[in-house]
Backbone as a printed PyTorch tensor [residue, N CA C, xyz], in Angstrom:
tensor([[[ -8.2880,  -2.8720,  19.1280],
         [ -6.8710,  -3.0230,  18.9060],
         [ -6.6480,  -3.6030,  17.5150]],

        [[ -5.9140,  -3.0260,  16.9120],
         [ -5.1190,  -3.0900,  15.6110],
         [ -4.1470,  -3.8360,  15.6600]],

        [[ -3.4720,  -4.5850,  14.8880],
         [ -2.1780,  -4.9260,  14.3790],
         [ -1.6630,  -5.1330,  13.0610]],

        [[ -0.1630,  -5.1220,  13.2540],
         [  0.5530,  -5.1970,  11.9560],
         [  1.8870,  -5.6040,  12.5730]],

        [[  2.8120,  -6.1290,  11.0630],
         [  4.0180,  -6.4940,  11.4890],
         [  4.5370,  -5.6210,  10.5140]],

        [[  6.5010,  -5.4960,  11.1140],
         [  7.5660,  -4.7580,  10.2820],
         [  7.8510,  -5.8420,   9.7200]],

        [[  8.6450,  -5.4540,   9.2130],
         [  9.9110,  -6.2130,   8.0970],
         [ 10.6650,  -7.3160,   8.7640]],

        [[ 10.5230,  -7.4300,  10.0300],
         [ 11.2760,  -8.4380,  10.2410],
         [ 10.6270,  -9.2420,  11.1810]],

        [[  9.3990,  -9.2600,  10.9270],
         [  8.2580,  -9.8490,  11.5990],
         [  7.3850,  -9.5260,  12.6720]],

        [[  7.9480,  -8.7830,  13.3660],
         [  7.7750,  -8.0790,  14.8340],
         [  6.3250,  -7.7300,  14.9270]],

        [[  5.5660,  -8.0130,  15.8040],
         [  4.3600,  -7.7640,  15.6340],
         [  3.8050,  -6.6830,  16.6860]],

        [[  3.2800,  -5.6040,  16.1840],
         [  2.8340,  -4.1950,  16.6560],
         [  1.5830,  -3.8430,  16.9600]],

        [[  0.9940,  -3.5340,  18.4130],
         [ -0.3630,  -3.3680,  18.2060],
         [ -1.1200,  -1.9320,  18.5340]],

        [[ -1.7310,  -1.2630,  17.9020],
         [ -2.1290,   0.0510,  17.6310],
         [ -3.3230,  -0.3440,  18.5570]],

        [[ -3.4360,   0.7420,  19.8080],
         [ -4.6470,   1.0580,  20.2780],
         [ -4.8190,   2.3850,  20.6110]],

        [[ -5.8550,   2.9600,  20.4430],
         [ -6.5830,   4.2280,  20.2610],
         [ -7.3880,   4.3540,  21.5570]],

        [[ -7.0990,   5.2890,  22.7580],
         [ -7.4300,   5.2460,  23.7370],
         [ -6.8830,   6.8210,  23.9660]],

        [[ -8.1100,   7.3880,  25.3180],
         [ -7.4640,   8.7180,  25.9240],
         [ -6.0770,   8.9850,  26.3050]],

        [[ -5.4810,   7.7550,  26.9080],
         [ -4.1390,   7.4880,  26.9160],
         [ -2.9250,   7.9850,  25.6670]],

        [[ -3.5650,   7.1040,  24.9340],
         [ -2.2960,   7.4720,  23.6580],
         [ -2.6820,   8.5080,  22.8220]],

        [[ -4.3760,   8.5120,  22.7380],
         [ -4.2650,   9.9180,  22.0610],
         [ -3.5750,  11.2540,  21.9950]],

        [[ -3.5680,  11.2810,  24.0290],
         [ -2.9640,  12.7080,  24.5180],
         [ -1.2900,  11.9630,  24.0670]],

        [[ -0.8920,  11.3160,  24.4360],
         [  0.9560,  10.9780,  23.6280],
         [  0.7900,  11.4040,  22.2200]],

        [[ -0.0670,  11.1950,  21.4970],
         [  0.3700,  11.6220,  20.1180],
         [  0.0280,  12.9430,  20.2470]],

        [[ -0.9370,  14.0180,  20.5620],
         [ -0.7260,  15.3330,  20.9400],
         [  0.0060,  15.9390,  21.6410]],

        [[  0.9360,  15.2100,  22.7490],
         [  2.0520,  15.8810,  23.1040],
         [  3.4930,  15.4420,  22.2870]],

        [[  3.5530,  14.5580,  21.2550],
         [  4.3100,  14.1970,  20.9800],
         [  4.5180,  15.0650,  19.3470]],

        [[  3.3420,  15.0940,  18.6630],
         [  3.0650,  15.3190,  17.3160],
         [  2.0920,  16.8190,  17.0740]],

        [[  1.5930,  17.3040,  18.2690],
         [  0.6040,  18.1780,  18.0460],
         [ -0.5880,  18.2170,  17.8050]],

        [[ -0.6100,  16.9480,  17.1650],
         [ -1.7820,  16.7710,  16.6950],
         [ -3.1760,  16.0040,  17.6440]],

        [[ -4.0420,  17.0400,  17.7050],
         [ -5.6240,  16.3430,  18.7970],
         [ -6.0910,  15.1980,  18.0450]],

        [[ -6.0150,  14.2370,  17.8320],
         [ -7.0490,  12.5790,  16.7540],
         [ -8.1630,  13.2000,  17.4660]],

        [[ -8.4640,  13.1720,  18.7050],
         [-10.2590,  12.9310,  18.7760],
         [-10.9420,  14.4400,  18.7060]],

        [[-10.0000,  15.8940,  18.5240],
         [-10.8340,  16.8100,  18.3020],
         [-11.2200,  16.7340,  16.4740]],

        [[-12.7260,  16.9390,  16.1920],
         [-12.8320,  17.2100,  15.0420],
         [-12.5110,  18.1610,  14.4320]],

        [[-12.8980,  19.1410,  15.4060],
         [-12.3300,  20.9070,  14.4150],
         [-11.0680,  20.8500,  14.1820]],

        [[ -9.9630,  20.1240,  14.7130],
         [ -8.9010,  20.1740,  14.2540],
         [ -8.0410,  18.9700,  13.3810]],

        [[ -9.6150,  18.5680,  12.6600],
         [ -9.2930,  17.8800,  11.5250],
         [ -8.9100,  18.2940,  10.2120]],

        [[ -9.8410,  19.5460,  10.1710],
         [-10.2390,  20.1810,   8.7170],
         [ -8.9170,  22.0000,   9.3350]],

        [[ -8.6500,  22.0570,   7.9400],
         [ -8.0440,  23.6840,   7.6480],
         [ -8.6200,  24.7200,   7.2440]],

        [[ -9.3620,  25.6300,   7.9960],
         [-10.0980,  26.7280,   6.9930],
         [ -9.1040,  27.9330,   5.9310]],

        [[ -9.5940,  28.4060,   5.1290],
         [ -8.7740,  29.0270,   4.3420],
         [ -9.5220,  30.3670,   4.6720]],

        [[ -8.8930,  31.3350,   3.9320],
         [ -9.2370,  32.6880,   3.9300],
         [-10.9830,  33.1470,   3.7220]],

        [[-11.4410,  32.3490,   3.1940],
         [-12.7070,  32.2950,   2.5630],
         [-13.2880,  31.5410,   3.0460]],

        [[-13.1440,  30.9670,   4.1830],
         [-14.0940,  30.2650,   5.2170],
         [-14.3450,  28.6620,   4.7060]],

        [[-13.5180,  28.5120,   3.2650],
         [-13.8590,  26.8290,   3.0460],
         [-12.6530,  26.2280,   3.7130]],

        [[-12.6520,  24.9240,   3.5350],
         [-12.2700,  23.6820,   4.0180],
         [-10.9220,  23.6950,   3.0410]],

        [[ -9.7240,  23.7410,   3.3550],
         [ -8.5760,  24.1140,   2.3380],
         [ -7.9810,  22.3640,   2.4320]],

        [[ -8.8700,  21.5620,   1.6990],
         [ -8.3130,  20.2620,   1.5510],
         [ -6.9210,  19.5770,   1.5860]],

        [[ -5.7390,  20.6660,   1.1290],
         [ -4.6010,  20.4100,   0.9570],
         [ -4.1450,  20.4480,   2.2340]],

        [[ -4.3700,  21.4060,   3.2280],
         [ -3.6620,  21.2980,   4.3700],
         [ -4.7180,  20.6460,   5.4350]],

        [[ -5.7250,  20.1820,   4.8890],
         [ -6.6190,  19.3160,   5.8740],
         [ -6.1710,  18.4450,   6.7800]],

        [[ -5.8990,  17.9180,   8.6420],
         [ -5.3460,  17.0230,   8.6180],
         [ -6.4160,  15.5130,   8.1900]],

        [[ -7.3410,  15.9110,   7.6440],
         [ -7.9290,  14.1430,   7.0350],
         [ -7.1230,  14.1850,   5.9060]],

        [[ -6.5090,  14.8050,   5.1380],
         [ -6.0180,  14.7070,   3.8720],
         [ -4.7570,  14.1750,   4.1870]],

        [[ -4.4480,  15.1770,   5.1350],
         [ -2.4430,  14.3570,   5.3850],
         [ -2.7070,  13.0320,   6.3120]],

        [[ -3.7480,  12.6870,   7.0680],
         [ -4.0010,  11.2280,   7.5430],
         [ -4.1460,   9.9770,   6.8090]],

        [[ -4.4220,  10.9610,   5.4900],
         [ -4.7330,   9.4010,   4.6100],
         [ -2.7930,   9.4700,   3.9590]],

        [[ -2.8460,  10.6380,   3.4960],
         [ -1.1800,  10.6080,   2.8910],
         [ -0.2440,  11.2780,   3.0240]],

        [[ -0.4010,  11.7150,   4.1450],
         [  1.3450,  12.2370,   4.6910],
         [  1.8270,  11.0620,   5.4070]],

        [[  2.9400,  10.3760,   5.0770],
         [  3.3830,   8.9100,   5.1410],
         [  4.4330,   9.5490,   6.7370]],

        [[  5.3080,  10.4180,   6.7350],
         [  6.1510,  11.2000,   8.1210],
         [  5.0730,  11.4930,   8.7900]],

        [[  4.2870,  12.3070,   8.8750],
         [  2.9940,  12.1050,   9.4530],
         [  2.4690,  11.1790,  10.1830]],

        [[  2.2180,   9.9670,   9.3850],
         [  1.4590,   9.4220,   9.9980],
         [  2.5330,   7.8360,  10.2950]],

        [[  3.5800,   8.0300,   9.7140],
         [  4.7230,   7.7480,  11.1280],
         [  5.1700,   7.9600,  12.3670]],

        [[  4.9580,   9.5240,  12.3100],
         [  4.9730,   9.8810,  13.8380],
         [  4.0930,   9.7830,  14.4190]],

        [[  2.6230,   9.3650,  14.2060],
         [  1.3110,   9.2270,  14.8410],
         [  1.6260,   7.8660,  15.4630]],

        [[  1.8620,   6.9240,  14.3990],
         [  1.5580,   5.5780,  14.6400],
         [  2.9490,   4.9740,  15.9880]],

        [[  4.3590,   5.9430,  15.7750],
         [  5.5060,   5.6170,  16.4050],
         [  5.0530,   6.1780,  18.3330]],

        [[  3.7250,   7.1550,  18.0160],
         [  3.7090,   7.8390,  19.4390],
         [  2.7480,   6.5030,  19.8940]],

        [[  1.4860,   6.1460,  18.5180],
         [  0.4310,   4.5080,  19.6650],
         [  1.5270,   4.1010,  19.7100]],

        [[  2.5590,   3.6540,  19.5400],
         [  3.0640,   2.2630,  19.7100],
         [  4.3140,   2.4290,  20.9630]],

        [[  4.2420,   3.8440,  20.7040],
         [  6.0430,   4.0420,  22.0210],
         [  6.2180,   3.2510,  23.5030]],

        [[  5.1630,   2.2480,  23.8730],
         [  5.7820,   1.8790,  25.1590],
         [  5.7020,   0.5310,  24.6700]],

        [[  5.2700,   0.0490,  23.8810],
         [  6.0710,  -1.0210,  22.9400],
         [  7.5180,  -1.3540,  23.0270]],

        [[  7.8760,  -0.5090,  21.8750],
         [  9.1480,  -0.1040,  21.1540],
         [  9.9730,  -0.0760,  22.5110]],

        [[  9.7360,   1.2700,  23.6360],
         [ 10.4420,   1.0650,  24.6530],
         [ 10.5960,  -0.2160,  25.3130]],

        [[ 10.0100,  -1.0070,  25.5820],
         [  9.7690,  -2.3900,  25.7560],
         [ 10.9210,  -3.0360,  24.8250]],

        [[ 10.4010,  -3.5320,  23.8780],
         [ 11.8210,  -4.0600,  22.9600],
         [ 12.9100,  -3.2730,  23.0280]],

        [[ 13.2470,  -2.0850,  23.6040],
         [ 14.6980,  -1.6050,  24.0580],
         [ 14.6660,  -0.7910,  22.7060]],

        [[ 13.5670,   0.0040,  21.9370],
         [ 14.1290,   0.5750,  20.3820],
         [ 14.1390,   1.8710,  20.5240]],

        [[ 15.1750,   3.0450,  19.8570],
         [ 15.0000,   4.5330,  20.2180],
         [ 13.8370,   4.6110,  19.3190]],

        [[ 13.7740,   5.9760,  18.9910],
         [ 12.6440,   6.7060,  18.1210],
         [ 13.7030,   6.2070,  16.8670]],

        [[ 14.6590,   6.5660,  16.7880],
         [ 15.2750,   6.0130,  15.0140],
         [ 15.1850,   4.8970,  15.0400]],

        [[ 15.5700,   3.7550,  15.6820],
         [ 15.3430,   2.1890,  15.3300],
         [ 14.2380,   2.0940,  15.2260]],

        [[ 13.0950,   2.2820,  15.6800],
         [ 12.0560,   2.2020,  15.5730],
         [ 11.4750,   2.7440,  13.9100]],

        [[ 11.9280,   3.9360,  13.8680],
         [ 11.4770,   4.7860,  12.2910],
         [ 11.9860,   3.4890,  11.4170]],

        [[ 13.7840,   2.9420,  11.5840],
         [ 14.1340,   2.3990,  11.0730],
         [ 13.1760,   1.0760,  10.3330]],

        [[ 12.4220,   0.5980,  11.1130],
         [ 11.3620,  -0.3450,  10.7730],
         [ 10.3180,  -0.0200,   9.6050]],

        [[ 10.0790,   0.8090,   9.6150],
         [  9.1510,   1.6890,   9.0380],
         [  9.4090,   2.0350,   7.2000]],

        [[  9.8730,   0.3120,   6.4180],
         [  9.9200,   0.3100,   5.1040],
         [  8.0300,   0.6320,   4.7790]],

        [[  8.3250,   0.4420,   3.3520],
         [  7.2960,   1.0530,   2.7090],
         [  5.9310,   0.2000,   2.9740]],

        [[  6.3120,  -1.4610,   2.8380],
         [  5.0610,  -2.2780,   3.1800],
         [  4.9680,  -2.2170,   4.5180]],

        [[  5.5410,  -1.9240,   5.3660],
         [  5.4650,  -1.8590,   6.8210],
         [  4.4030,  -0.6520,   7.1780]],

        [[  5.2080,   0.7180,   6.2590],
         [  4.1030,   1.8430,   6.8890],
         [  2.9210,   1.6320,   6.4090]],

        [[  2.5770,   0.5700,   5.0610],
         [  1.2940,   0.6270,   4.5340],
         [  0.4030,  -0.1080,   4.9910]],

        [[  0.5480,  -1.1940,   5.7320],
         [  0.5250,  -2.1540,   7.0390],
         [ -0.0830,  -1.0890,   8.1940]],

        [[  0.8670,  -0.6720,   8.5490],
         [  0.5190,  -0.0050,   9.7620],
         [ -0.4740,   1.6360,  10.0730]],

        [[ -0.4160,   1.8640,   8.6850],
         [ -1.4130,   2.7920,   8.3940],
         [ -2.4780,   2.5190,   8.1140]],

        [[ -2.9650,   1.3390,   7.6910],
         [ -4.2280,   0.0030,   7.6820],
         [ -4.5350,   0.3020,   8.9640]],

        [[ -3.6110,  -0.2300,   9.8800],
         [ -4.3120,  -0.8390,  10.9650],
         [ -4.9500,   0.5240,  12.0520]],

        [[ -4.1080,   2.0700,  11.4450],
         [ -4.1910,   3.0350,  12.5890],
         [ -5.6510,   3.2730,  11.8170]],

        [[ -5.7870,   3.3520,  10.4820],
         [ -7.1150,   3.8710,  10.3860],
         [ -8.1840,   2.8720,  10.9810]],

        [[ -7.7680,   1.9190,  10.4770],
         [ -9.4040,   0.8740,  11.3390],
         [ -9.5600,   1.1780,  12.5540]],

        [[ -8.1290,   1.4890,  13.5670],
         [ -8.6160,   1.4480,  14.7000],
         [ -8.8800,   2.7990,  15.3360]],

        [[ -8.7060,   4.0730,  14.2340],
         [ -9.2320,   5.2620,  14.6170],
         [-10.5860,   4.8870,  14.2100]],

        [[-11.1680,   4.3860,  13.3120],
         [-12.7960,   4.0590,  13.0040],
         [-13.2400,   3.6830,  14.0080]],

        [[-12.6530,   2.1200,  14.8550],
         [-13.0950,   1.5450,  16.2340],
         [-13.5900,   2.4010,  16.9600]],

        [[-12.6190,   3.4300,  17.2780],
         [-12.6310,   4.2110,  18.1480],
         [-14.1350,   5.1920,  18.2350]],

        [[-14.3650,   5.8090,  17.2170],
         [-15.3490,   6.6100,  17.0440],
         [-16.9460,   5.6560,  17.4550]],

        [[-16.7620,   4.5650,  16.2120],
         [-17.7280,   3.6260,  16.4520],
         [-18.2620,   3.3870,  17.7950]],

        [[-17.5960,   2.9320,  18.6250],
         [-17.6790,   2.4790,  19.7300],
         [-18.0270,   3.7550,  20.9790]],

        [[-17.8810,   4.9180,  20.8540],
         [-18.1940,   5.9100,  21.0080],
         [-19.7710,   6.6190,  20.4910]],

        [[-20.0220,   6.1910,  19.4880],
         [-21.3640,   6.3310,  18.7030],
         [-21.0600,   7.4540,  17.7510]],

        [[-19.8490,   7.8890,  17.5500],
         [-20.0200,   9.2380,  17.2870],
         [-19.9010,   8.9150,  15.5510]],

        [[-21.1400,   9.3160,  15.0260],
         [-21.0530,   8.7560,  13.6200],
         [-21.0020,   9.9100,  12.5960]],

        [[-20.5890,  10.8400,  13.1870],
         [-19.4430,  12.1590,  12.0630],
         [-18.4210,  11.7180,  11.8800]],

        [[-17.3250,  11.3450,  12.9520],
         [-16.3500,  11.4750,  13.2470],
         [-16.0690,   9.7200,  12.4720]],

        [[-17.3880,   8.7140,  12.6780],
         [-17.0070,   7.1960,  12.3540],
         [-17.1560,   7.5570,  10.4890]],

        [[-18.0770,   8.2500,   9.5980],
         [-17.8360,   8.1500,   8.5020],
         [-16.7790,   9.0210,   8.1030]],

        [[-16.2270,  10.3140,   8.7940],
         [-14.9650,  11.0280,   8.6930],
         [-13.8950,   9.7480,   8.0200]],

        [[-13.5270,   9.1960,   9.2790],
         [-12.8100,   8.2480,   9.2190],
         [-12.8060,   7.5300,   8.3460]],

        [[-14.1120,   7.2990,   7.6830],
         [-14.4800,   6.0160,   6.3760],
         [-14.1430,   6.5640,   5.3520]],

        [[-13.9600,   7.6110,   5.3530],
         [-13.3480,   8.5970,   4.2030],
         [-12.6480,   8.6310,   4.0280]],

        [[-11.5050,   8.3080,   5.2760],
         [ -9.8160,   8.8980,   4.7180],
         [ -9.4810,   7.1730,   4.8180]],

        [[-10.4970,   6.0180,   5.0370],
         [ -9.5220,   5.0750,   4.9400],
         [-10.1790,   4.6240,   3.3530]],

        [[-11.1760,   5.1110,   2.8720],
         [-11.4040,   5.2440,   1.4000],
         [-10.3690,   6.1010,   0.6700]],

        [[-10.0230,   6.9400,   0.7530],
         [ -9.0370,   8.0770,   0.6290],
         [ -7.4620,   7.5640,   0.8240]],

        [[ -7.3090,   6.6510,   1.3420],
         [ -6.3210,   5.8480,   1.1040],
         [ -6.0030,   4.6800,   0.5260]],

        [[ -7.1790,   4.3100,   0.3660],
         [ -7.2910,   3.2820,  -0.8640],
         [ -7.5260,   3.6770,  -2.4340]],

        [[ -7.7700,   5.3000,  -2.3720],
         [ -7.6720,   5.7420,  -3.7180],
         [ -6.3280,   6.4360,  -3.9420]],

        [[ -5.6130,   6.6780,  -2.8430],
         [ -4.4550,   6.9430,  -3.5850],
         [ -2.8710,   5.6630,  -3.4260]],

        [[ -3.4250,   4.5870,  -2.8440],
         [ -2.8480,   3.6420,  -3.2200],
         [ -3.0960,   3.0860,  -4.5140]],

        [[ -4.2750,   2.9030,  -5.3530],
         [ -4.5960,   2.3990,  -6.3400],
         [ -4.0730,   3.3790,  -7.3650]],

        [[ -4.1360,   4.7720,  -7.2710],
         [ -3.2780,   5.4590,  -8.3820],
         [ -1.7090,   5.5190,  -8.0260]],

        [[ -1.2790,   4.8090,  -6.7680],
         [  0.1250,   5.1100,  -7.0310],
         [  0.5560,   3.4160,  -7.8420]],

        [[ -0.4100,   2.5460,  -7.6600],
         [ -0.4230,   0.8040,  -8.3170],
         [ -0.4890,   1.4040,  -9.9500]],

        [[ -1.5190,   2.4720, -10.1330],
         [ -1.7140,   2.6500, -11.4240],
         [ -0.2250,   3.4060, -12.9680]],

        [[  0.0280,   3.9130, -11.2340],
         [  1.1700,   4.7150, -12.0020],
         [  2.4490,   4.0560, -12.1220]],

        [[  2.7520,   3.1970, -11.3210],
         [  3.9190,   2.3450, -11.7580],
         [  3.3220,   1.6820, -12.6970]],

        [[  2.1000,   0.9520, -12.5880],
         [  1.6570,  -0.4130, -14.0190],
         [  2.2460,   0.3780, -15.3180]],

        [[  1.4940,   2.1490, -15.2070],
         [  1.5700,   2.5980, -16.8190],
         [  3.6140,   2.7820, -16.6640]],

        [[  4.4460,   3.0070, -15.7430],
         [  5.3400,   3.9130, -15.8290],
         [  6.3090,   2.3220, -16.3730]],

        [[  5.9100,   1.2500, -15.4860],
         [  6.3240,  -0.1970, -16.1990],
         [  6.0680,  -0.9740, -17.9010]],

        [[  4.3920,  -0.2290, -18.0080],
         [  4.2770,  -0.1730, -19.4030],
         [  4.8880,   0.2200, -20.2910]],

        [[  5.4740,   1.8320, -19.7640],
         [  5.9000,   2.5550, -21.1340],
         [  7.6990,   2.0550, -20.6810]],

        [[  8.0800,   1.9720, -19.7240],
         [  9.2470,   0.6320, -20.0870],
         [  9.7620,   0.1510, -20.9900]],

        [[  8.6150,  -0.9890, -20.8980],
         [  8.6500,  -2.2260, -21.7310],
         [  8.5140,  -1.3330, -23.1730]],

        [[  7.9810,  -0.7410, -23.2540],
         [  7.2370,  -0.3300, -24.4550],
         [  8.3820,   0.4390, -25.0460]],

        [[  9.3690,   1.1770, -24.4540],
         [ 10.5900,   2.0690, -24.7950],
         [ 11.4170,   0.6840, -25.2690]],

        [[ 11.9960,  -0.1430, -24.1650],
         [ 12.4640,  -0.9470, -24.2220],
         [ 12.3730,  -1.6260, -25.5300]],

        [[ 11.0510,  -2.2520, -25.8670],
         [ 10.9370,  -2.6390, -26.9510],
         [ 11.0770,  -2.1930, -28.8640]],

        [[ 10.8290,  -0.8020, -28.4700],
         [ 11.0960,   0.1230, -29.4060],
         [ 12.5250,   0.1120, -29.7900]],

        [[ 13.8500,   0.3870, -28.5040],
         [ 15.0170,   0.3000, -29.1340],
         [ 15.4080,  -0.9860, -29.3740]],

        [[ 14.6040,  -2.2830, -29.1150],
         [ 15.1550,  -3.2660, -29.7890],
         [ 14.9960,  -3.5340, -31.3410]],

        [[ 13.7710,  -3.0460, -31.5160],
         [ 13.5430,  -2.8200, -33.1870],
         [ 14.7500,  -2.5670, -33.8120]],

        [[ 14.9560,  -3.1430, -34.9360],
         [ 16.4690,  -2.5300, -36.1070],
         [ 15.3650,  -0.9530, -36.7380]],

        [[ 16.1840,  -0.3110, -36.6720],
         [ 15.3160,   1.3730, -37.5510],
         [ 16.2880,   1.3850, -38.7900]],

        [[ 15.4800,   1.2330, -39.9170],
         [ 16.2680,   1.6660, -41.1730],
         [ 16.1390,   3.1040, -42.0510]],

        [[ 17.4560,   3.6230, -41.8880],
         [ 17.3490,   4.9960, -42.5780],
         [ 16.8520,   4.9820, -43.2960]],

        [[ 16.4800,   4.5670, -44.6340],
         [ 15.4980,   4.3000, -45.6950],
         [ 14.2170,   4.3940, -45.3820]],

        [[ 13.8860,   4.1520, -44.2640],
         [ 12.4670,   3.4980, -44.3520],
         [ 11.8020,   4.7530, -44.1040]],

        [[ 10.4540,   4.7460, -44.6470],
         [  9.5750,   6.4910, -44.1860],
         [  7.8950,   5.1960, -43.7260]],

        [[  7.4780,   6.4530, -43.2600],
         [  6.0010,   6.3390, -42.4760],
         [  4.8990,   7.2610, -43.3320]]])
């Protein structure tokens, strides 16, 4: 068992069991514990990464809202929340929180199972989400850099006279 809190403290706990798995496949479509229907084959028999679901597990953010909203639905029902109040929770540090906690505890899951395809699968997309958190950190730092850096430019006085 996993946890995380929303935005307004509420504390949520993700467990990965035959139980909720089949809720998020009747809810989302999606099988978590079949492997073949992790990966997308393409025309040419490879692995079409883009529509992979390990690829959209690490970063399809609706995705893996509706995964995490199906572990958690007798929760939520519990606190009295629809499916929108519930989404409603679901700011940006919240889903990044709670997408932490679904991958560790899809890892648990495998682990504890022995099944060690499916446990480094997993180590992949929660690596795989730590590389595209660090380029989305990277891309505001530079997009804040060149900011400042614009910013600073029109504070300069520019004199028509002047050449380079």
């Amino acid at each position: 068992m996993q946890e995380f809190f929303d935005g307004s403290g509420r504390k949520w706990a993700i467990v990965l069991n035959l139980g909720s798995a089949k809720r998020v496949l009747e809810k989302t479509g999606i099988d978590l514990l079949n492997p073949v229907a992790l990966v997308e084959i393409n025309d040419k028999g490879e692995i079409d990464e883009l529509r992979s679901l390990t690829t959209r597990l690490a970063s399809d953010d609706i995705l893996i809202g509706e995964i995490i909203a199906a572990l958690i639905e007798k929760q939520a029902r519990e606190a009295g929340l629809s499916d929108d109040e519930l989404f409603e929770l679901f700011d940006g540090a919240t889903l990044k929180e709670a997408h932490s906690a679904f991958l560790k505890e899809y890892n648990a899951f495998f682990t504890a199972r022995e099944n060690y395809p499916m446990k480094m699968m997993t180590e992949t997309m929660i690596e795989r989400r730590k590389t595209i958190e660090t380029e989305k950190s990277l891309e505001i730092d530079l997009e804040k850099s060149i900011g400042e850096t614009l910013s600073e430019l029109r504070d300069e006085p520019v004199s028509p006279t002047s050449t380079t």
